[in-house]
C-alpha positions, 0 to 999 in steps of 0.5 A, a space after each residue: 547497595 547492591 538491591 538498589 542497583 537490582 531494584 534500579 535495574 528492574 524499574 529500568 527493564 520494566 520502563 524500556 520493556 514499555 517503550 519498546 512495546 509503543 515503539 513496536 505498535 507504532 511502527 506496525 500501525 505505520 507499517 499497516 497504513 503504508 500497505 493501505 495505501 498502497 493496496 488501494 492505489 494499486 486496486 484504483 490503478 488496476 481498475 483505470 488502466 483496465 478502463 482505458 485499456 477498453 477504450 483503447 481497444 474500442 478506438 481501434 476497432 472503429 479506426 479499422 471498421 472505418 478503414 474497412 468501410 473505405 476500402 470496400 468502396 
């Protein structure tokens, strides 16, 4: 009786050890795919703000060239 429940306890390890294994690579490929995500969003967001940031500053100088031009005459 007892090498039943040793031969069950091993068919068991070797089933949640498998499981276990497809539980770990799904969640490290979920975890992969979140960072993607979030490093492009990231990468985009840094390019546009630099953008706009530039526009902004050109903006501002043609509103102070202007106010300068108005000035001296």
């Amino acid at each position: 009786m007892a090498e039943v429940y040793k031969i069950l306890y091993e068919q068991f390890q070797e089933e949640t050890s498998g499981i276990q294994e497809i539980f770990q690579w799904s969640m490290g490929s979920i975890i992969v795919i979140i960072l993607a995500i979030f490093g492009t969003n990231i990468f985009f967001n840094f390019r546009y703000n630099k953008k706009e940031l530039e526009n902004l500053i050109q903006q501002f100088d043609l509103k102070i060239q202007k106010n300068y031009e108005e000035f001296i005459e």
